[in-house]
N, C-alpha and C positions, 0 to 999 in steps of 0.2 A: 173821741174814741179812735181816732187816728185815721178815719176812713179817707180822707183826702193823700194821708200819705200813702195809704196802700193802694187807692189808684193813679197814683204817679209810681209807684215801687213795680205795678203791673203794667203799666206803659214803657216802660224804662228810663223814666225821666229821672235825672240825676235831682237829688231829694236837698233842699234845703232848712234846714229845722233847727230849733231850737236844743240845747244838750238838755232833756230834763223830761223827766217820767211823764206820760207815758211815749209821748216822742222819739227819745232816744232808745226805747223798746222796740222801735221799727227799723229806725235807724244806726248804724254807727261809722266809723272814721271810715271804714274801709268800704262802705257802703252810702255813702252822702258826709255832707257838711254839714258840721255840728256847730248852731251859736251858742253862744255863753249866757248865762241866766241866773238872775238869785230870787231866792224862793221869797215869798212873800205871804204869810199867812191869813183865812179869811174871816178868821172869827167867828166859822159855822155857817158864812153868806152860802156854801155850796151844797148841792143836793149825793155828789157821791166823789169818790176818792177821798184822798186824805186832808182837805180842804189847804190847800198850796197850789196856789196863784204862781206864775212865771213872769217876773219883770226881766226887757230886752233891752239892751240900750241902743237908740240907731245906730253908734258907733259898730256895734258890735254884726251888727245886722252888715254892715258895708262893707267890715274885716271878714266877714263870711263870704258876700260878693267879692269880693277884692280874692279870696284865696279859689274862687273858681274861676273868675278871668285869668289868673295864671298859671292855669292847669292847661294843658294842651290837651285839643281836642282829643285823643285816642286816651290820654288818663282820666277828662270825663266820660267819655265812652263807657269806659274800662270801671269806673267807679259806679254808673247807672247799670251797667249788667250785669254787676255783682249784685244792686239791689234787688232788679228785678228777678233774678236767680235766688235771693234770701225769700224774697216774696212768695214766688210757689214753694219752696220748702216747706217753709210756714202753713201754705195754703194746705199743701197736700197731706202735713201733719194735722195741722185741725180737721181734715176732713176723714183722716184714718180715725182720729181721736173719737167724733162725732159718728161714725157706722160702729164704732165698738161700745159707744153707750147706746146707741139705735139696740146694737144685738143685745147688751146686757139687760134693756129693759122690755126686750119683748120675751126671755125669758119667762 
């Protein structure tokens, strides 16, 4: 559900994850590093989404490492508090979201 990425997205820790639903819904370029993934289907093994599995390859995992060791410290900086600023957006949106069904349903 992505809870681990949103509490690094609220700490500001610069976010490493996978490109692929729902992952990359938390994440994007301009906001953490993105690795590469191909979908893998589960034949119904799973209890909810679309039943699509994300296969990583270690390569890919390293070229991910490998593109933030040569980010200089103020570009991840600069990239973790864009997340953590995407983060309360988000937050502060779902919580507008949530008192206006709060009021709709005490209607």
């Amino acid at each position: 559900f992505g809870h681990y990425i949103n509490q690094a997205r609220a700490a500001g820790a610069l976010v490493v994850t996978t490109n692929a639903a729902p992952m990359n819904e938390f994440v994007d370029e301009s906001s953490g590093v993105l690795i590469g993934a191909s979908a893998r289907g589960t034949n119904g093994r799973v209890m909810m989404g679309d039943g699509t599995e994300w296969d990583v390859e270690p390569s890919a995992i390293c070229a991910g490492m490998d593109q933030v060791l040569a980010m200089t410290p103020y570009a991840r900086q600069k990239m973790a508090q864009e997340g953590q600023r995407k983060y309360f957006d988000q937050l502060g949106y779902f919580r507008a979201q949530m008192n206006d069904l709060r009021d709709w349903l005490r209607q």
